[in-house]
N, C-alpha and C positions, 0 to 999 in steps of 0.2 A: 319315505325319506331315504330309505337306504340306495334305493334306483337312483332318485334325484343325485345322491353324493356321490355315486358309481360314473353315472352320468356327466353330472361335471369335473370327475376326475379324465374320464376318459379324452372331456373338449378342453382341458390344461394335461393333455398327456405329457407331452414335451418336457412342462416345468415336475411333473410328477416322477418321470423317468430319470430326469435330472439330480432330483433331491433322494430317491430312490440309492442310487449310486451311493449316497455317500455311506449307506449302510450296507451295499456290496460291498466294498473292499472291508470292514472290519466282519463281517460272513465269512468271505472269502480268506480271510486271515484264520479264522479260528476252523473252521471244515479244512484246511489245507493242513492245515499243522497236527490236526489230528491223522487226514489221510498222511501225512511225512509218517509221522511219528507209528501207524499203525500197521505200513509198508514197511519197514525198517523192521518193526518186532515180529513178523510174520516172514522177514528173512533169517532172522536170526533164530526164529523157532526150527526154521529147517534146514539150517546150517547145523544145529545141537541135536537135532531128532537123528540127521545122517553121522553124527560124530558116534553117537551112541545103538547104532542100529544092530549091530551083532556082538554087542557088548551085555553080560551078564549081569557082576558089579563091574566095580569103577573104586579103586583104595586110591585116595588121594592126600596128600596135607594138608592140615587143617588151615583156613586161611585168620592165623591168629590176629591178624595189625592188618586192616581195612587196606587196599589201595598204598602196601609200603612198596618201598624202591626193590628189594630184593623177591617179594613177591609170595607165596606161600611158603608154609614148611616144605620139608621134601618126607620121603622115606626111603628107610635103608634098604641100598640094593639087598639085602640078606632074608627082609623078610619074601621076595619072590619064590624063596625056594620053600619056605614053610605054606606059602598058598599055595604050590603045584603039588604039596604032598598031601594036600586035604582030597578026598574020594571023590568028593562030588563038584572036584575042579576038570573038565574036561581039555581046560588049553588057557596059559595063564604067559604076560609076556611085561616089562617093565618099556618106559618109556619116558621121555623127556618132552613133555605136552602139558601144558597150561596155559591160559586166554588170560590168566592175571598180568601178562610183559612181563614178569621175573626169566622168562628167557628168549631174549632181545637179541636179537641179531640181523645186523643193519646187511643190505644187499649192496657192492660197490659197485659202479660203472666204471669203462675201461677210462675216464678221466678222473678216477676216486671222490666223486659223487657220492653219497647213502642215495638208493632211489626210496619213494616214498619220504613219509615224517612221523616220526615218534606219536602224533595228535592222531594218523590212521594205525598205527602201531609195527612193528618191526620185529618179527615173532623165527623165532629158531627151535625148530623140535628136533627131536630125535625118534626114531621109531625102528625096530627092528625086519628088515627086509622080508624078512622069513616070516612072521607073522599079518601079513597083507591084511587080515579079517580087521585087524582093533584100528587099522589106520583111518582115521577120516577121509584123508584124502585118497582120491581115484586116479592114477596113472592118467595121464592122455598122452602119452609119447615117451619112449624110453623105458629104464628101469629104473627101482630105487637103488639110494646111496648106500656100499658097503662094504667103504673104506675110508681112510682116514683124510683122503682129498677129491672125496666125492661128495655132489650137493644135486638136490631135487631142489627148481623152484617154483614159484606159482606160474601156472599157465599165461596170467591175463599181465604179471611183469612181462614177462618173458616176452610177448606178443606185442603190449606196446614200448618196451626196448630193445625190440631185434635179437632177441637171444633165442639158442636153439640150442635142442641136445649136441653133448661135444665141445660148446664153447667153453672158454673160462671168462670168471667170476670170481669177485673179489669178497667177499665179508668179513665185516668185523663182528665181535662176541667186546668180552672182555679183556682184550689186547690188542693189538695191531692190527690193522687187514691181512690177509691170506688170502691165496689165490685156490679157486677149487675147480673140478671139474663139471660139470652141469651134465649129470646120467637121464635127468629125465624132468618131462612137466607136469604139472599133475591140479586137476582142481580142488577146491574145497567144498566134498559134498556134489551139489550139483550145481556150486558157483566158480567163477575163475579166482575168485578171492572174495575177503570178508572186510567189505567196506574201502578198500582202501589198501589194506593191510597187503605188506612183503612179507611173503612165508619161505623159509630157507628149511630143509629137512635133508637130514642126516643119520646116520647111522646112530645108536646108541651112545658105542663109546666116546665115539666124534664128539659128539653134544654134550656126552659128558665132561669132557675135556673143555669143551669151547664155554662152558657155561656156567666151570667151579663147580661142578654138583658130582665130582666124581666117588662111587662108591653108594650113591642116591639117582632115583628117583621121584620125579614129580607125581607121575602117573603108573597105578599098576592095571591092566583088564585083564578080567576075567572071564569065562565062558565056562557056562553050567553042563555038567554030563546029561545028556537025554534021559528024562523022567524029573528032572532037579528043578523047582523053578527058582528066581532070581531073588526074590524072599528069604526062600531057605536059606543057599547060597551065603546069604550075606549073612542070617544068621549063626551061621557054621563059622566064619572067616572072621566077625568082628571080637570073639576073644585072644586071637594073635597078634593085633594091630596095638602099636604102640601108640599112647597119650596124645600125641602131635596127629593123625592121622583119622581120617575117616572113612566108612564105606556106607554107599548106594548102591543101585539099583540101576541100569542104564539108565529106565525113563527116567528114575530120579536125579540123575543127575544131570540129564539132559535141561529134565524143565528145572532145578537150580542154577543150570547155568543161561538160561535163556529168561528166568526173572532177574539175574543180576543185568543182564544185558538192558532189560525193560528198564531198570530202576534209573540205568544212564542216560536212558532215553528220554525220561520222566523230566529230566532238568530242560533237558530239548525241548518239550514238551512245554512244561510249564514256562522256560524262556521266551519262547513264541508267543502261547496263548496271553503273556501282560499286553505284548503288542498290537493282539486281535482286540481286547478289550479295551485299550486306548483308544483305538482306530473308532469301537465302534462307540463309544465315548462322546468322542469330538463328531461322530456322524449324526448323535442325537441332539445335537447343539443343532447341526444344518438344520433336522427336520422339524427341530421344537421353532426356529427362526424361519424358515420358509412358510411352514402354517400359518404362522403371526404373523405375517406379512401380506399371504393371501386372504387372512380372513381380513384384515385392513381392507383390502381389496375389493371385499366383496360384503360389506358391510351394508349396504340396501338389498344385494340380493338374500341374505339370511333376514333382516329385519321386512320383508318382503313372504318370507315365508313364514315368520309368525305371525303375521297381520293376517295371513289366509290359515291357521291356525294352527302352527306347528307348534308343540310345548318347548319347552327349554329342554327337556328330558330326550325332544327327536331330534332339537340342532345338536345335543353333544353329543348323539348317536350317530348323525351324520358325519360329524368331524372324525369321528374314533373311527368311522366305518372307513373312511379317507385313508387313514394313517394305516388301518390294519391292512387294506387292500396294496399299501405304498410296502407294507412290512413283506405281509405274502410273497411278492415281487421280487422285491431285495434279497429275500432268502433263498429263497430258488434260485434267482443268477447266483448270489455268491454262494452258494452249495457249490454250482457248477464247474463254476472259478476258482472254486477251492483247489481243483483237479489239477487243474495250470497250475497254480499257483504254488502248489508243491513242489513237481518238478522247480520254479522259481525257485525256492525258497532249498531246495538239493542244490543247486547252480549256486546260491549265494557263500553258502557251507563250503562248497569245492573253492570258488573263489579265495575262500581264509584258510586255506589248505585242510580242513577236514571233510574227508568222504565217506558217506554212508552207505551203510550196505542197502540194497533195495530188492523188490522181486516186483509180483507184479502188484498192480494199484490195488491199494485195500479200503473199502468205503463198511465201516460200518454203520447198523442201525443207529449207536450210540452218536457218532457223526452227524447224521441227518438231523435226529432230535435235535440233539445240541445246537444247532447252526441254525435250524430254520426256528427253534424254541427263544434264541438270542435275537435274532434278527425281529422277530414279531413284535417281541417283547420289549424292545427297545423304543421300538420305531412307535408303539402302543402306549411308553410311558413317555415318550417325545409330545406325543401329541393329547396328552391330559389337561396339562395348562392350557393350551389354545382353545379345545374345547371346552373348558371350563368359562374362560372368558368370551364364547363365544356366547353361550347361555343368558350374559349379560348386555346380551346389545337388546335394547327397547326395539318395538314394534314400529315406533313417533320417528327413526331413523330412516325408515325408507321414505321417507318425505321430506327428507333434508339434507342438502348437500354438505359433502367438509365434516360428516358425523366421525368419529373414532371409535377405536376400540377402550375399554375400561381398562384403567393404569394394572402393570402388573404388579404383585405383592411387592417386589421390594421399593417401589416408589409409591405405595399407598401406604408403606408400613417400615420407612427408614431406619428404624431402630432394630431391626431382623439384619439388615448388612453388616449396620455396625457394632451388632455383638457378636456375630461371628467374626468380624475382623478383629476385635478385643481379644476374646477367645484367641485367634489364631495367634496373637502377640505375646499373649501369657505362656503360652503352648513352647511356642517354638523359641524365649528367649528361657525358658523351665529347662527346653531341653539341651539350649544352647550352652548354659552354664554347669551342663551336667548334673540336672537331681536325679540320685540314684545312682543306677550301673548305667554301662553305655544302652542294654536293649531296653530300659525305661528310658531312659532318654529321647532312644531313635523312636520309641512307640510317639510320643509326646509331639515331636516334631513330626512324626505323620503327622498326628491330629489336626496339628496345629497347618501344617500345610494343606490340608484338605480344608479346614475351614476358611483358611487364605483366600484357596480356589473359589469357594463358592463365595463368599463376602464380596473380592474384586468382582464377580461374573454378577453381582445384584447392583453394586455400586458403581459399574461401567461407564451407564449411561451419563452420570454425572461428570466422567472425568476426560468423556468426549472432546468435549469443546476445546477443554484446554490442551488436551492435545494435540488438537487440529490445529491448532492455533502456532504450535511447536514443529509437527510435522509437514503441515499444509504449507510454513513458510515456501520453502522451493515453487512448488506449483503456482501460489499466487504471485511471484518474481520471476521464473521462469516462463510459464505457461500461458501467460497474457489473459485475455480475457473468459477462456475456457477454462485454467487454471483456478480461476478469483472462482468461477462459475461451478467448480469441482469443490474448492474449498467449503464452500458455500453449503452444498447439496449432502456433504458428507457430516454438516452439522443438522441437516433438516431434522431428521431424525434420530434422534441422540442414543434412542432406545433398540433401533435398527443397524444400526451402524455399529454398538456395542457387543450386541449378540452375534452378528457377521464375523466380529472381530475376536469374537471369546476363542470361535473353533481354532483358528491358528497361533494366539496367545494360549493355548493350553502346550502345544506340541512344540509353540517356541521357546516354552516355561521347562518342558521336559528335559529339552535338546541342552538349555543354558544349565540347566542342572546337572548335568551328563558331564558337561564340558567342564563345568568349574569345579566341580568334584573331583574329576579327573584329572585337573589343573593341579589340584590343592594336592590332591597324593602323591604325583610326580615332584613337586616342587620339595615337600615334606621327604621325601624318600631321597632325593637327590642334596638334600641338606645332609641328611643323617652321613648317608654313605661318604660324602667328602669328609666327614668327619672322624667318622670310625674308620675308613679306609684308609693307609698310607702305601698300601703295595704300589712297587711302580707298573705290575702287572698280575692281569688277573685271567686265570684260565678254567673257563666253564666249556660245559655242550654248547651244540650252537644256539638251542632253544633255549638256555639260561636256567632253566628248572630240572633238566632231567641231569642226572648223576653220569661221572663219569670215571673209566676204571683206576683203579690205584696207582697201574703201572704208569700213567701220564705224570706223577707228578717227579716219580724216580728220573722219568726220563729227562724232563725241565729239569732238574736235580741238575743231570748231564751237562746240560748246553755251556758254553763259554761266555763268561760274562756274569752269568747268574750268581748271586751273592749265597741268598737262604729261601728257602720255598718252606710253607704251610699249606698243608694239604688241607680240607675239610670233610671230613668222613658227612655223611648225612643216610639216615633210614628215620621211618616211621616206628613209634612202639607206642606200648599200652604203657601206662600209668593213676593210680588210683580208677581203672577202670575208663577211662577216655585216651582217645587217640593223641599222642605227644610227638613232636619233631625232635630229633635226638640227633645231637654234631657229635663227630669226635676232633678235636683239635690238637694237635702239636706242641712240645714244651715252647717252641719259636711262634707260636701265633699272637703274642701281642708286639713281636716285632712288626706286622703288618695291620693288621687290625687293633682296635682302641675299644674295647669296651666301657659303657659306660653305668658304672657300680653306684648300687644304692647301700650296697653294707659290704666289703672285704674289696681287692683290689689285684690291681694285676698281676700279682706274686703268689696267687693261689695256683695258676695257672701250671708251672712246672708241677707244683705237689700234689696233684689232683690225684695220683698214683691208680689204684686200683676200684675204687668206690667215691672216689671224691665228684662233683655236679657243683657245676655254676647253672642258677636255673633265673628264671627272669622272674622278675616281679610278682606279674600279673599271675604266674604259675605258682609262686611262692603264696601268695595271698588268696587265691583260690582253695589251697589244701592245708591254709594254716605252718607252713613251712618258714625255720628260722635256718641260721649260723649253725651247722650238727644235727638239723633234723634229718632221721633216718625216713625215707620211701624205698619202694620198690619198680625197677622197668623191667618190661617183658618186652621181649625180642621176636620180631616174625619167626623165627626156629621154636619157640616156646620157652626160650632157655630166661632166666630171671636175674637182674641184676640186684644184688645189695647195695643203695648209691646212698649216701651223705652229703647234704648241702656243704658247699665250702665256699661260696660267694652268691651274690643275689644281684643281677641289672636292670635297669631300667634301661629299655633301648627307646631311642627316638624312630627306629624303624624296623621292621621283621627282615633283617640280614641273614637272622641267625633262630633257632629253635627254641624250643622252650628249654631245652636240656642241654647240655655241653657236660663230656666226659675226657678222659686221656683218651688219644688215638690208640695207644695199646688194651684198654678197656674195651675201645670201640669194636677192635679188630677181633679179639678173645669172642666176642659176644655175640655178634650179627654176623650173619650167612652175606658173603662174598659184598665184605663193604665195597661202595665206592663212594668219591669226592663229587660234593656239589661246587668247591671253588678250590681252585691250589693261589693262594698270593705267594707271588714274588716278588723278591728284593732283589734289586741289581747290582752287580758289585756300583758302576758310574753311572747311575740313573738310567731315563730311556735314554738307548742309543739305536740308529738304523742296526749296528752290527747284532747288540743281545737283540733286537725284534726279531731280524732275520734268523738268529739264533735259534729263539722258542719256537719260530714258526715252525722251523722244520725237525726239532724235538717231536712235535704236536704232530709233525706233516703223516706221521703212520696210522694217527687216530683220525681215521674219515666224520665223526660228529664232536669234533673237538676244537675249537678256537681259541686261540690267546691275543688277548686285548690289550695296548696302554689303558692308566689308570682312567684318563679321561673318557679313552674310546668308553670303555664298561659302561661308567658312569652315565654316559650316553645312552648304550644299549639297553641298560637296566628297565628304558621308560618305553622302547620297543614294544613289547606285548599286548601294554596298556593300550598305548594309541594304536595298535589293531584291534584290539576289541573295543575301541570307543569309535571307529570308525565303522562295527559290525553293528553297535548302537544306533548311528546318525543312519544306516541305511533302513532300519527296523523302524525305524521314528520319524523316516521321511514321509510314512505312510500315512502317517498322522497329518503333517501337511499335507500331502496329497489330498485327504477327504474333507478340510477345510477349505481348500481349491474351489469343490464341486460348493461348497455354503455360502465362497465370495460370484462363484458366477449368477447362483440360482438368484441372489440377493440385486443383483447387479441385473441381471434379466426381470426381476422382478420389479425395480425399479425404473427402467428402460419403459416397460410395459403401462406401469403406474403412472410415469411425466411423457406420455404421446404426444398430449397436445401444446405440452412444455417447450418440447422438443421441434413437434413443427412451424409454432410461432418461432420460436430461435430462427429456423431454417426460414421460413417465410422474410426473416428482417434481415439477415443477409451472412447467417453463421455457415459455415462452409461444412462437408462432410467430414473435412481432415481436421477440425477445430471438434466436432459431434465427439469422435474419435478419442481425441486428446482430454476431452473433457471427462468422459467415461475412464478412457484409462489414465487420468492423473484422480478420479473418486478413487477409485479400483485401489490403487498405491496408497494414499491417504489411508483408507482402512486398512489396508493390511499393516500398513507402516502404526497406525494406535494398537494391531492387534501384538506387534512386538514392543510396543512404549509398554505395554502391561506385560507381556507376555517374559522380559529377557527383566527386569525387577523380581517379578516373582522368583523366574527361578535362580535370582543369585540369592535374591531372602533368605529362601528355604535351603539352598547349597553351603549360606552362613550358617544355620542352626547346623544342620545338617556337621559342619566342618568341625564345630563350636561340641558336638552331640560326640564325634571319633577323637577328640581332641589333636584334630590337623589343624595347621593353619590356615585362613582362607586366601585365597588366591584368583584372582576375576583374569580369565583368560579376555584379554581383551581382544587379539587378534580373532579369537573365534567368532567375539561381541558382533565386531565390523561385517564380517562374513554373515553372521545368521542375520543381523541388519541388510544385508546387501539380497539374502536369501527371499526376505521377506517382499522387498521389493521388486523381486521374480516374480514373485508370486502371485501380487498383485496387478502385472504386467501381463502373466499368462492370464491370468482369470478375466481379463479385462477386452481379451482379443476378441471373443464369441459375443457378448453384451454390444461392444463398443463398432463391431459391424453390423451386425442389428442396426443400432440407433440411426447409426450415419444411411441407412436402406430405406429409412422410413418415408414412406410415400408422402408429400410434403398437404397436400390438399386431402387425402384421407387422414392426417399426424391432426389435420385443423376441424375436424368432425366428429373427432371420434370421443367419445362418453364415456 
């Protein structure tokens, strides 16, 4: 039996390599993301091994507050001289080097450009010329910086913008641009650069100047006297280090800094991989529907081989041997395609502006398992139901024409659909109305949409007709009698047509859920801020998120025209032991902003003095915090606030932190504040004169913009609609391998009505009618797989809205478009079938069996 199924795999190879496909690309998705993601951590291991390579210990800042704006502790330049007095310190050197961004310094072109983006990072060291050994980087031309208007930059800027030793260069730190010298180029390690990343390098003092760290230290190295090992060493040095500070070991601290690397990579990673497993998802939908299709097909040849005495036990052995030979297949191309597909998938990241560092291709074992273990295993449980009901077809079939396969469970057993659809109504209206906190909630409407999924995908078939009946109108009015004749054929099989249609109602359910969620939080977010905001302008970075220096808001201060400015201080800290957003605001900040208070009111604002916190809500009610309750914040330096509630808000949107302090609290406390927003008041509202005004306040800060109130308001929803556009191209892939479900189904259909087809032909149907008849079915189905596909996922985007408590919001424009999308789709899928049909030889079309 197993030869025979090899065998007629081989003489349907076509349809087999066809259906194959649709579990290469989710393969190929998931072996690709792991060679991305495995390439990447295998640069970055040798980027940290070369940073550390003549390196003893390593005394650095302890990094108190996860990923804050200002970046690690530092330490004090003073403890350098108590390591170079320790004996068994042979060569000891401070430095202004850390991979956290706490020291940012953007590269200017000679039109005051930043080159690069804050997303590959914007990195400013310091390093002492005279100690060569502790520097990562490797000279390639020139010498190091050392002086106070001298700069080393990375080789592979420098290279692709025409910069050479000699020229000048512009950077910014934390004040204005300055023009410097460019002494030399140098790489990183054995790279031109790390990912992306603009590296500027300077002299010590330089950096400590340009960077507010003066009198500190990021980094200190150390090098062990011959006979000392790096162990020792550290155990000798770490009873001098101060509380804020820590010490390693080179390789330790190399591979600490090469797991924090991995652990970013991890979200890359696992970002990717939901997409491999959608992909390979909707691929199992093709091959569970193609099987069922063919074994329809071949319903006397199987009842033909138990009549000559195959058991039920050797047809489902033959089926599963089909599927696992279709799996084998799949897996190994898309292993291979994984290879490509990385690179892809590196091009798609450069694309949205972030670049990865890379070396050369990394394939591990773990890879291969995984990809070819998924692919098998897929394609293996795809094809379970078919041969299960294969087992079911009588011997008494081969002897009769027009026999079927036996109904599958959810139409022998209707009451399996609709209690998972009940289920999924209690679920998801549970979690729409909030029982519980929001992550019971969102657990809920999972469920509840997963049993949605499956409920429609059993219930389909019944809901066929009538929507053929809905979307088929055009083709039977337009499409004359091939139209009437497509309408028709896409109701023949109700059961066929549904499963065809599940694959891209799954990926058009994802995409509507993407949209309208994304709909509902810009809509939500751009209520709030009209509300809370009155500034006539607002001055952020250009990317909206990253912090910008103090000095910008003094300078807007300046300009003519300008009434009253509020800065907004912003860093990360600790609080009851979890990571907090912490403002510092201005006695004038509800001149521009409107908070909106659950207990005290805008008059707390000026008196907030030295301890005083307006903290939100949801912060409040997490730690039990009233009107006077004492907590404590700790600051990236380590240093600790004593703060007291004096007001409590409810916001309608995340504008602002969980904490708000005075600006002179803020300033006492954190290491080289800077503002995430200055608002401005105008003295005579917008005028072209104050715009032109701010602009050129701002013109000295190369990552700095000032926006009308509306422009912001606008920009605020920027970011989202690029990462929901980074969404629709990760999710198209899902279409994609519903594509290869409508052709296989459509060829398999073509195949099934031969004779259908050349009686047509024989009475006087024309090739371009064959054509049109095939691709207006083609449209029909894909057009029912979005009548279910673009419902479900507003349903679920309802709970879903209903679950964050956003309003819900149905983007319709998108509605039109993923309608419009679907109708591609079935248009492409329809091209390869619908030349087929119309080729069919008209006197062999009338013979054939």
């Amino acid at each position: 039996m197993r030869r025979v199924a090899l065998k007629g795999l081989w003489w349907r190879r076509g349809r087999a390599v066809l259906t194959a496909f649709a579990v290469v690309l989710g393969v190929a998705m998931v072996s690709g993301t792991f060679i991305l993601t495995d390439t990447i951590n295998k640069a970055f291991d040798s980027i940290f091994q070369d940073s550390y390579s003549k390196t003893s210990a390593v005394i650095s800042g302890r990094e108190v507050v996860k990923g804050a704006s200002s970046g690690t502790a530092t330490v004090p330049a003073s403890l350098l001289d108590r390591v170079r007095a320790n004996d068994n310190v042979a060569d000891a050197t401070g430095a202004i080097f850390s991979l956290k961004q706490s020291g940012t310094a953007k590269l200017i072109d000679k039109h005051g450009d930043a080159l690069g983006t804050s997303n590959n990072g914007q990195l400013g060291f310091g390093f002492d010329p005279r100690a060569e050994r502790f520097n990562p980087l490797v000279l390639a031309s020139g010498r190091w910086a050392s002086g106070p208007g001298q700069v080393v930059i990375d080789k592979g800027v420098a290279d692709d913008n025409g910069y050479a030793v000699g020229d000048r260069i512009g950077v910014a730190a934390r004040g204005p641009t300055r023009q410097y010298t460019i002494t030399g180029l140098a790489n990183y390690g054995k790279e031109n650069s790390i990912g992306g990343a603009t590296i500027a390098v300077f002299d010590v003092p330089t950096a400590q100047a340009l960077q507010g760290k003066r009198g500190e230290y990021d980094t200190i190295f150390v090098a062990a006297r011959d006979g000392v090992s790096s162990e020792q060493l550290v155990r000798d040095l770490r009873p001098d280090l101060p509380a804020t500070a820590q010490i390693r070991t080179g390789a330790e601290q190399a591979s600490t800094d090469s797991k924090d690397s991995q652990e970013q990579s991890k979200f890359v990673q696992y970002f990717l991989l939901a997409f491999g497993f959608i992909a390979l998802g909707v691929g199992a939908f093709v091959i569970f529907n193609t099987l069922s299709i063919t074994l329809a097909q071949r319903i006397r040849e199987l009842a033909t081989l138990r009549t000559l005495g195959a058991s039920r036990r050797q047809v489902r052995r033959s089926v599963l041997t089909e599927g696992l030979a279709m799996g084998v297949f799949a897996s190994v191309l898309g292993l291979v395609l994984g290879i490509a597909l990385a690179k892809g998938l590196n091009a798609v990241f450069q694309a949205f502006g972030v670049d990865l560092p890379t070396a050369a291709t990394v394939i591990e074992t773990r890879t291969v398992v995984v990809a070819l273990g998924l692919g098998i295993l897929v394609t293996l449980i795809a094809s379970i139901s078919p041969a299960r009901r294969a087992t079911r077809i009588a011997p008494v079939s081969a002897l009769r024409e027009g026999a079927t396969l036996p109904p599958r469970l959810g139409a022998r057993a209707p009451a399996i659909p609709l209690t998972l659809l009940a289920v999924a109504g209690v679920a998801c209206v549970a979690g729409a109305v909030r029982v519980g906190t929001i992550g019971q909630s969102l657990i809920l409407v999972g469920v509840g949409a997963f049993a949605l999924v499956l409920g429609v995908i059993m219930i389909a078939g019944r809901l066929v007709r009538p929507l053929a009946r809905v979307v088929g109108g055009p083709a039977r009015s337009l499409g004359g009698p091939a139209g009437r004749l497509a309408s028709a054929n896409a109701t023949r099989n109700t059961t066929r047509t549904a499963t065809t249609a599940a694959a891209l109602m799954i990926g058009l359910a994802l995409v509507t859920l993407v949209a309208t969620l994304s709909s509902s939080f810009r809509a939500s977010t751009r209520s709030a801020d009209e509300k809370a905001v009155s500034a006539d302008y607002v001055v952020t970075s250009k990317s909206g998120f990253d912090t910008i220096p103090a000095a910008v808001g003094a300078a807007v201060a300046r300009a003519p025209g300008v009434g009253s400015v509020s800065a907004v201080r912003h860093d990360e800290a600790k609080a009851f032991g979890k990571k907090v957003s912490v403002e510092g605001i201005a006695p004038t900040f509800a001149q521009t902003v409107k908070l909106r208070f659950s207990d005290g009111s805008d008059a707390v604002i000026p008196r907030l003095g030295d301890s005083g916190a307006i903290v939100k809500k949801a912060f409040a009610d997490d730690h039990g915090l009233r009107i006077g309750s004492p907590f404590r914040v700790t600051t990236p330096a380590g240093r600790t606030i004593a703060a007291r509630v004096a007001a409590i808000t409810d916001p309608k949107a995340d504008l602002l932190g969980d904490v708000l302090m005075s600006q002179a609290a803020f300033d006492r406390s954190f290491p080289r504040p800077g503002d995430l927003y200055v608002f401005v008041r105008a003295q005579d509202g917008t005028t072209p004169a104050t715009t032109a005004a701010i602009e050129r306040a701002v013109g000295g800060f190369p990552d700095v913009d000032a926006r009308t109130r509306s422009a912001w308001l606008d920009f605020r929803g920027k970011d989202m609609a690029q990462f929901l556009n980074l969404l629709y191209v990760l999710l198209a892939l899902s279409v994609v391998v519903s594509l290869f479900g409508m052709v296989n189904a459509l060829v398999l259909s073509v195949f099934e009505r031969t004779r259908e087809i050349g009686m047509m032909r024989a009475v006087g149907m024309t090739r371009r009618q064959v054509r049109r008849m095939v691709r207006h079915e083609s449209v029909i189905t894909a057009l029912i797989g979005a009548g279910l596909g673009l419902p479900l996922g507003l349903v679920v985007a309802a709970a879903m809205a209903g679950a964050l408590g956003s309003p819900f919001v149905a983007p319709v424009p998108s509605l039109v478009i993923f309608t419009l999308v679907a109708i591609a789709a079935g248009i492409l899928a329809a091209i390869a079938p619908a030349r087929r049909a119309s080729r069919l030889n008209v006197l062999e079309a009338l013979h054939y069996e």
